[in-house]
C-alpha positions in Angstrom: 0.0 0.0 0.0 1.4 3.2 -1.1 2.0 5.6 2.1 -0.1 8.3 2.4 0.9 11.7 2.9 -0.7 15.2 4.2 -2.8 16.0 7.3 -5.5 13.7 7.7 -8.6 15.9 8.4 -11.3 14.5 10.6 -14.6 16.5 10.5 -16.4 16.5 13.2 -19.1 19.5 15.5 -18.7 20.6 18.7 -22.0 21.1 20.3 -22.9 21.5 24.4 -24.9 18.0 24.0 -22.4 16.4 21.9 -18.6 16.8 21.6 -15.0 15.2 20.7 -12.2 14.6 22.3 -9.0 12.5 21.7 -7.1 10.6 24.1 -3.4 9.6 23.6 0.1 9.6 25.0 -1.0 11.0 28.4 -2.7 13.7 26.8 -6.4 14.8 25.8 -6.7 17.2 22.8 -9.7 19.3 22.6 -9.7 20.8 19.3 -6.3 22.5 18.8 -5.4 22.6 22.9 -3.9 19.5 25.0 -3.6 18.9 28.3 -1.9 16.0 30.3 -5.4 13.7 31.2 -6.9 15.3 34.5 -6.2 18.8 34.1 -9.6 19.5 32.9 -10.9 17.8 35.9 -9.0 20.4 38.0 -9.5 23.2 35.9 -13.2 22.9 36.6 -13.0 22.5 40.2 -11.5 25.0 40.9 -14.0 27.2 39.0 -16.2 29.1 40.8 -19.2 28.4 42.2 -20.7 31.6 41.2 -20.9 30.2 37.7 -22.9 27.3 38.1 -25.3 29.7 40.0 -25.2 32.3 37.1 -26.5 29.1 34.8 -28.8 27.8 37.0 -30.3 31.1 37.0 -30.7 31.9 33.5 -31.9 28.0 32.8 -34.6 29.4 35.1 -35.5 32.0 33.0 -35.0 30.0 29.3 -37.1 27.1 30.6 -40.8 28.9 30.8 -40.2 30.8 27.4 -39.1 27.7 25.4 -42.3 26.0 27.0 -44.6 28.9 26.1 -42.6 28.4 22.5 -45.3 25.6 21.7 -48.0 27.5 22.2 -47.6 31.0 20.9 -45.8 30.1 17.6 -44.7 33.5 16.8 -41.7 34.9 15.8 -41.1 37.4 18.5 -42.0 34.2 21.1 -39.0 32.4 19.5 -36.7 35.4 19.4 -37.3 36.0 23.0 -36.5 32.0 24.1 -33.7 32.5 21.7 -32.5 35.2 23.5 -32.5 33.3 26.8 -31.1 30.3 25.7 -28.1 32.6 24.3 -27.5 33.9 27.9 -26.7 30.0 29.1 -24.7 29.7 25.9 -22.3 33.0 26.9 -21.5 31.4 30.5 -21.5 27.7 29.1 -19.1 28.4 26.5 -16.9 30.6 28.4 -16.5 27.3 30.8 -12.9 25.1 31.0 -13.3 22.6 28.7 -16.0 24.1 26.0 -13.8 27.5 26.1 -10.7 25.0 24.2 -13.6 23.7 21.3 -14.5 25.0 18.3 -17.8 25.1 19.0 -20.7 25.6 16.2 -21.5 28.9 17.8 -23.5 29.6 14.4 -25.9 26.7 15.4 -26.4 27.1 19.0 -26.8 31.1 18.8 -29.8 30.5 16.4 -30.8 27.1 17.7 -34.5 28.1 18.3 -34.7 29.9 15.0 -33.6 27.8 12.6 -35.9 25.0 13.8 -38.8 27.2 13.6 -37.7 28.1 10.2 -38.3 24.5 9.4 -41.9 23.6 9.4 -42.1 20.0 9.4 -39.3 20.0 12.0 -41.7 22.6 14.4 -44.7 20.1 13.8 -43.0 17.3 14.9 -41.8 19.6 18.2 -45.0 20.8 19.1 -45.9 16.8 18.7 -46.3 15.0 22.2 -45.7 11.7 20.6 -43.1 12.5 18.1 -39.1 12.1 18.5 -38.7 15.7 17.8 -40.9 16.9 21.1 -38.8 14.1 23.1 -35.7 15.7 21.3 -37.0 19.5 22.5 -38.1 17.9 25.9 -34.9 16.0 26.6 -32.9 19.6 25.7 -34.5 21.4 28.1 -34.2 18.5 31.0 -30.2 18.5 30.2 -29.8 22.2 30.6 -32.0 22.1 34.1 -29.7 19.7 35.3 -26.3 20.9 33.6 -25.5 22.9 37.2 -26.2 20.1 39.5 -24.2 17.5 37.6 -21.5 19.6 37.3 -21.3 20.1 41.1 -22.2 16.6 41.9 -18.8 15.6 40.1 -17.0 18.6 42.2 -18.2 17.1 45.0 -17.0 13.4 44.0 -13.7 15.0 43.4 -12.7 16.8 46.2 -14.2 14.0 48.8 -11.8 11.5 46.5 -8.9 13.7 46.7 -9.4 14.6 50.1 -10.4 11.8 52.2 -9.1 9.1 49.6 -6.1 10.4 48.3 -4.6 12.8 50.4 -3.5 10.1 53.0 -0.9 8.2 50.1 2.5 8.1 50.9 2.9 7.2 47.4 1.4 8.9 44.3 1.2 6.2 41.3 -1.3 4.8 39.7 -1.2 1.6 41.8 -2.0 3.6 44.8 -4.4 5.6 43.5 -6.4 2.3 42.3 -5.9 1.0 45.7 -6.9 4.4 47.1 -10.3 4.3 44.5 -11.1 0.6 45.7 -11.7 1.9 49.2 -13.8 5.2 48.1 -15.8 2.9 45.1 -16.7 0.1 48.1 -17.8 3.3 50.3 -20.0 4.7 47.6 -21.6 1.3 46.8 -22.7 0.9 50.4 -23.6 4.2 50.9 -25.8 4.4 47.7 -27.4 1.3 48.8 -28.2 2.6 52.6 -29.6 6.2 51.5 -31.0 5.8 47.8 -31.5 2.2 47.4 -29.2 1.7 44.7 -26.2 0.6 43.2 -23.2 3.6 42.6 -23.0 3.8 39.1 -20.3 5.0 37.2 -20.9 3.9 34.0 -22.5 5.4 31.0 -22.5 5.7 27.2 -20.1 7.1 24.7 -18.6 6.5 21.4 -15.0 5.6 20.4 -13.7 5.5 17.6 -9.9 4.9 16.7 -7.9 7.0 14.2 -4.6 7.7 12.3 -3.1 11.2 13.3 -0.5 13.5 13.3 1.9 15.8 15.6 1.1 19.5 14.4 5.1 19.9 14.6 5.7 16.4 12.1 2.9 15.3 10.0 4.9 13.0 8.6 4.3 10.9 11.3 1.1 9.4 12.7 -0.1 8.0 15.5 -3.7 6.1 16.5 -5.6 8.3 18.9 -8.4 7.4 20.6 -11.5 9.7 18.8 -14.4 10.0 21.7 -17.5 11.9 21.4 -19.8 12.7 24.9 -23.0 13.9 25.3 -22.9 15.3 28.6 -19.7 17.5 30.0 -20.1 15.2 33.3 -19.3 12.6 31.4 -16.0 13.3 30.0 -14.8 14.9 33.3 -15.4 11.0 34.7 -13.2 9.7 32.0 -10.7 12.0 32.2 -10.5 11.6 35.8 -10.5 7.9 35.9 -8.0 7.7 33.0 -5.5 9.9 34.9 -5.9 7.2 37.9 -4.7 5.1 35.8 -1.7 6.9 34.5 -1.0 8.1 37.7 -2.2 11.7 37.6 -4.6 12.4 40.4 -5.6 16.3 41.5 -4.4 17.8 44.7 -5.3 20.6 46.8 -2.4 22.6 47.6 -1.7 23.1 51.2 -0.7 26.8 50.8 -3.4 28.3 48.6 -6.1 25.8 48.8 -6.6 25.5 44.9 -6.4 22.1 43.1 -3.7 21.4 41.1 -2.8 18.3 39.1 -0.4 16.0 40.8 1.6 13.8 37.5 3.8 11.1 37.0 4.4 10.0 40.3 5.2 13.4 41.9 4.4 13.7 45.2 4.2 17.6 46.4 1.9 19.1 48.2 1.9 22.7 47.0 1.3 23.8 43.5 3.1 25.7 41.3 0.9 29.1 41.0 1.9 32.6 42.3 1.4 32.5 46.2 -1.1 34.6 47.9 0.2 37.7 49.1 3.3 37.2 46.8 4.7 38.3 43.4 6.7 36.3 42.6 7.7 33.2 45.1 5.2 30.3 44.3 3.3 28.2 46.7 6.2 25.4 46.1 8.9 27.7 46.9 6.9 29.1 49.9 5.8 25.5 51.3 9.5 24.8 50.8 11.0 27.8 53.3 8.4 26.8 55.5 10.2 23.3 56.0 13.4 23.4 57.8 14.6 20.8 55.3 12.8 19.2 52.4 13.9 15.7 52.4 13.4 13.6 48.7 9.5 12.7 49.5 8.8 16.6 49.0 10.8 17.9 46.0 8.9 19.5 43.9 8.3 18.4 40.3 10.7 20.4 38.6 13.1 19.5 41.3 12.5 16.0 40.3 13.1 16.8 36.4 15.9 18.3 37.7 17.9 16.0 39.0 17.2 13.3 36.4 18.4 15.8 33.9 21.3 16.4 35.7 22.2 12.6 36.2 21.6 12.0 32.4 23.9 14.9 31.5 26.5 13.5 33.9 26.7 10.1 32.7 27.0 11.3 29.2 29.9 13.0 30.6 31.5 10.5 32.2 30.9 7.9 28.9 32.9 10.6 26.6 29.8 11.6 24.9 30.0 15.0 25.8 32.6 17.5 26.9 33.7 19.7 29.8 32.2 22.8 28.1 28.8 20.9 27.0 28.3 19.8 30.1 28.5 23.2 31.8 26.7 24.9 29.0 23.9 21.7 29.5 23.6 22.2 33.2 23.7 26.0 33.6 20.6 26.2 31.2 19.1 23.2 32.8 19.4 25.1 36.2 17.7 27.8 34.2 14.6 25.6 33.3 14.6 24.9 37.2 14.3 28.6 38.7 12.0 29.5 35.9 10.1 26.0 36.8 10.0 27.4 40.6 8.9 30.9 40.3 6.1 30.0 38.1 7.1 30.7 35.1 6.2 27.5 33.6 3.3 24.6 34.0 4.7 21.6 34.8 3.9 20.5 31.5 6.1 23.1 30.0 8.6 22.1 32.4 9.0 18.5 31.7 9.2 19.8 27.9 12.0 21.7 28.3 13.9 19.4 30.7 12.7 16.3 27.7 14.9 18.6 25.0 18.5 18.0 27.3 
């Protein structure tokens, strides 16, 4: 077979009920943005509650005009649900995770109108017994309860990380399955003593597997996993879950209090972000003048990449493969990486990046 060549383009529409997202290498890529697998998990827990409240509030106010919708059948009834189903877009969209897609915003910002525009579409809507009114029905259910799923996975989160995983000594994925044994036998029993039922943690999606390619080589492909959700809860669980098993897990930091994601191993307990009340030392090099001495079990994450870097470089030294001079001009900018790693000038992603390039 002759080998193909070019970008392989994979079409595909983001919508709030139905979006894709590709898993590989430790990563998920949500359109043209990637993220090591759990980050979006911590990205919306640490989001604040205020928005959730803002949706929930204009949900409110949507859900009686796109009911009245079926019975007034005018144009200025469905430019005025329209309207209010716009508002839930703007704070929706502007969410971690949907903020990354390339969302149809042409579609969802005239929603209302365009199925109005189609007549035997409408019918069917303002038909009790037809798919399209369970369609129209099953819309407005999914934005009621949008909020309230949302913080019920916030919820699961934080009680995971903080009565579950908090207590490791070790941070890998074999603890953290050990760790999700305990909490998943707790749920089960507690599901069965106050709601009469199992704890449920599984649900429906489509996968797909698919050749592509690195923006920075598309010479080269790869098979990524192609997954498309219909609920935003339901990603978050797979992402979460699929970090567990890689061996990222979030954290709360014991300085600020914010989440951060805890990967490869590393076993820190302060992120990397701007302390409070600081400009420039981070909560990592704040926790660590707080210690008399920070013994191997709390290096931070670039302290880690560090070392490793600096023991790679030093072996090629000793084997001939690099001289005197290298070596220096190696470790002085890998010290650089390091001091720009702990003031905060870099994610940890962008940290192991640059130590990945010695």
């Amino acid at each position: 077979m002759a080998e193909q060549e070019g970008h392989i383009s994979i079409p595909f529409t983001h919508t709030c009920d139905q979006f894709t997202t590709f898993f590989y290498d430790g990563r998920v890529y949500l359109s043209d943005t990637s993220y090591p697998i759990g980050q979006c998990c911590v990205n919306i827990v640490n989001m604040d509650e205020e928005v959730l409240d803002e949706i929930d509030r204009c949900v409110e106010e949507f859900i009686p005009a796109a009911q009245a919708l079926l019975s007034k059948k005018t144009n200025s009834a469905v430019a005025f649900a329209q309207k209010k189903l716009n508002a839930v877009w703007d704070i929706i969209f502007a969410m971690p995770v949907y903020r990354d897609l390339n969302m149809d915003l042409e579609l969802s910002y005239h929603l209302l109108e365009r199925l109005y525009e189609q007549k035997e579409k409408w019918a069917q809507v303002q038909d009790i017994h037809s798919e399209g009114h369970e369609i129209y029905e099953r819309m407005i259910d999914n934005l009621a309860h949008f909020a309230d799923r949302v913080r019920a996975l916030r919820l699961q989160l934080r009680i995971m990380t903080e009565k579950y995983f908090e207590p490791l000594e070790r941070r890998n994925s074999a603890a953290y399955g050990t760790a999700y044994s305990a909490f998943y036998a707790d749920m089960l029993r507690a599901g069965a003593l106050f709601f009469g039922e199992d704890f449920d943690q599984k649900f429906s999606v489509e996968i797909d597997f698919v050749p592509m390619t690195q923006k920075e080589n598309e010479s080269e492909f790869f098979v990524a996993e192609k997954t498309t959700f219909n609920y935003l809860h339901d990603f978050l669980r797979t992402e979460l879950y699929r970090g567990l098993a890689i061996g990222n897990a979030p954290r709360q930091c014991h300085n600020c209090g914010k989440y951060f994601l805890l990967t490869a191993g590393y076993n820190t307990c302060y992120c990397g972000n701007i302390a409070p009340g600081e400009t420039e030392r981070t909560c990592r090099k704040v926790g660590a003048h707080r210690k008399e001495a920070q013994g191997k079990a709390n290096r931070s994450p670039a302290r880690v990449e560090y070392d490793r870097t600096y023991n790679r470089l030093k072996q090629r030294k000793v084997r001939g493969k690099i001289g005197v001079d290298e070596w220096n001009a190696a470790v002085a900018q890998a010290t650089q990486v390091l001091e720009q790693a702990e003031r905060g000038e870099l994610t940890d992603d962008e940290m192991r990046e640059r130590f990945r390039e010695f």
